[in-house]
N, C-alpha and C positions, 0 to 999 in steps of 0.2 A: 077682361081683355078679349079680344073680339079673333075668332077661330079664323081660322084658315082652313080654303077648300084647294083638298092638296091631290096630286095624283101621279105616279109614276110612270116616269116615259125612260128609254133606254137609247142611248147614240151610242153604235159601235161596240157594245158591251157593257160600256161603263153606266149603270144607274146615275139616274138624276132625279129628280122632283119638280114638279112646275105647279102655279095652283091650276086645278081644273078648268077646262076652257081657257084659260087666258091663252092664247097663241102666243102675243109675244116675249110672256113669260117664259114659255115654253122653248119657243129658240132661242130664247139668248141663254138656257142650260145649254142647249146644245151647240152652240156659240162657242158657250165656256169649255164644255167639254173636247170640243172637235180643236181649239186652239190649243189646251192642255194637251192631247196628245202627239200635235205635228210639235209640238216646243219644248215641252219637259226635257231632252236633252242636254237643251243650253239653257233658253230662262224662258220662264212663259211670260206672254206679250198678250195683255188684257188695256182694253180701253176704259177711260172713265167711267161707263155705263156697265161696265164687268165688272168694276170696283164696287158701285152702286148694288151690284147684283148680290155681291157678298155681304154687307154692312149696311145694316143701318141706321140713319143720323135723325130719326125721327124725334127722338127724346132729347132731354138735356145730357145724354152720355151716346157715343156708338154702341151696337149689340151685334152678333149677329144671334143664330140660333142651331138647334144637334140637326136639323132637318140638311143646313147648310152644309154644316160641316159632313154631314155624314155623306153631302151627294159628293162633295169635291175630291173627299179622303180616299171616297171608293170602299167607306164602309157600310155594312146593314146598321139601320137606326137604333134595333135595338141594342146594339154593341157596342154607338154612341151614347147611348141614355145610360147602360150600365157605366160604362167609363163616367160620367159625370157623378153620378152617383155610389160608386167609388173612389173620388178626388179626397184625396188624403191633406185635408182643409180643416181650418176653426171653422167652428159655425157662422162668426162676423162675418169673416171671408163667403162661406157660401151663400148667404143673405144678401150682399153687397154685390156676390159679382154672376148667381143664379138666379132667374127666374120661373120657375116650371108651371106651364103654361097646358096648351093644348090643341090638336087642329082635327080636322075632318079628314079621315082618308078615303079614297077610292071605296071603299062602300061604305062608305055613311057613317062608319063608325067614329066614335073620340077618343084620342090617342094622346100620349101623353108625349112633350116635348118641352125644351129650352132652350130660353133666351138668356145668352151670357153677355159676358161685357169683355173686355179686348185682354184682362187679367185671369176671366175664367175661361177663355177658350183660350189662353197658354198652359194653364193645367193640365187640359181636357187631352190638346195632341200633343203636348211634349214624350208621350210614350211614342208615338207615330214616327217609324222608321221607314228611310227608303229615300230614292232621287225624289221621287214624285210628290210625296210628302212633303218633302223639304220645301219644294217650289209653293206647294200651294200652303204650306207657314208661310214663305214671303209676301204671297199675294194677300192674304187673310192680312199682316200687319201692314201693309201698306194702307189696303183697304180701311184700315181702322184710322190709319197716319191722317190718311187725306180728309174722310169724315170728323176726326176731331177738330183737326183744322176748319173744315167748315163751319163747325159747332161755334166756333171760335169767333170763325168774320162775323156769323151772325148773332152775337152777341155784343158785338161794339155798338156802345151806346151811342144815342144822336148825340148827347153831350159829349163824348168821347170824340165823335166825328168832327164837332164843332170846335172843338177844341184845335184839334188837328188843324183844319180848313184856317182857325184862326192866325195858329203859327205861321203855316206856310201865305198865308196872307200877310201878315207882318215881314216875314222874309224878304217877299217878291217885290213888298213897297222901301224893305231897305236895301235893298239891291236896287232899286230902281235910282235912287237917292244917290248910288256912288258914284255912278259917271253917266251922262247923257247916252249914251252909247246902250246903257241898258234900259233905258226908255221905252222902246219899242217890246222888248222882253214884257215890260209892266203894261204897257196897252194890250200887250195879247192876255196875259194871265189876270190882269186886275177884273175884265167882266164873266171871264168863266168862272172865277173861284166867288165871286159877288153871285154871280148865278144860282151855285153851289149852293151857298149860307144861306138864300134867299128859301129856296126849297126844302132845306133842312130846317128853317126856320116855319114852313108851310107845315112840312110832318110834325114837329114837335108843336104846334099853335102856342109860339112867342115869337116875338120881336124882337132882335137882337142890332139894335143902331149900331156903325160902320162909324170910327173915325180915323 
């Protein structure tokens, strides 16, 4: 698995992590950070791209990883990596939902780190107490919520689409059939959904004839 070149930056006190050079890795820690502290009061107020910033949906599962967790928690890393490796787990469980991995730090050195999945980062902070804590558990499970999700649309097959496209084609022409009145209903839908099928039928190279 391919290292990460990591480096420490600080907003306002709170530690964070960015990879090296990237700038706007770099501010959207401090994005996250500067937001979590005007709002941890009531509820912290993260955008799509703050979600993204927590999790990710790169594989066939969400991850995130101790680097994450440790900048958000507001703890030191190595007091994340002990915590995980003190997770009082079967070995299945730590196989399935750890992966210990490694990145580059600020001098050059390789460090040891982990990628969890959304069951082993509930082990990991369920000791984490406090308001602050709490919020960024919410945000962390959302962040997982909405990645899975994604995981999801992008798994529906073109068969599955076509399938779909098919019904509601069926639908729209027996709907069209019940009263004159919904004719026009059927001229608007009948050549975008035909559209549709046509380009679906382009991605998957078959032909699928209309009756």
């Amino acid at each position: 698995m391919a290292t990460a070149d990591m480096a420490q930056v600080s907003v306002d006190g709170f530690p964070t992590r960015a990879l090296r050079g990237d700038q706007p890795a770099q501010r959207m820690d401090a994005h996250l950070t500067a937001s979590f502290e005007e709002n941890w009061m009531t509820d912290l107020i993260l955008t799509e791209a703050d979600y993204r910033e927590l999790v990710n949906c790169d594989g066939d599962e969400p991850t995130t990883d101790s680097l994450r967790v440790a900048t958000r928690f507001g703890k030191r890393h190595d007091n994340v990596l002990r915590a995980i490796d003190n997770v009082k787990c079967s070995a299945k469980f730590r196989l399935l939902n750890f992966e210990e991995t490694s990145y580059i730090d600020e001098q050059g050195k390789v460090q040891r780190m982990f990628n969890m999945t959304k069951d082993g980062f509930m082990f990991v902070v369920m000791g984490f107490t406090g308001e602050k804590a709490a919020a960024w558990k919410e945000a962390f499970i959302e962040a997982f919520n909405r990645m899975l999700q994604e995981l999801q649309d992008r798994s529906l097959s073109i068969e599955q689409r076509r399938h779909l496209l098919m019904a509601e084609f069926k639908q729209e022409k027996g709907l069209a059939s019940l009263a004159g009145k919904t004719m026009r209903r059927w001229q608007i839908k009948k050549p975008v959904i035909e559209g549709e099928l046509i380009q679906l039928e382009r991605d998957g190279q078959q032909v699928l004839p209309l009756h």
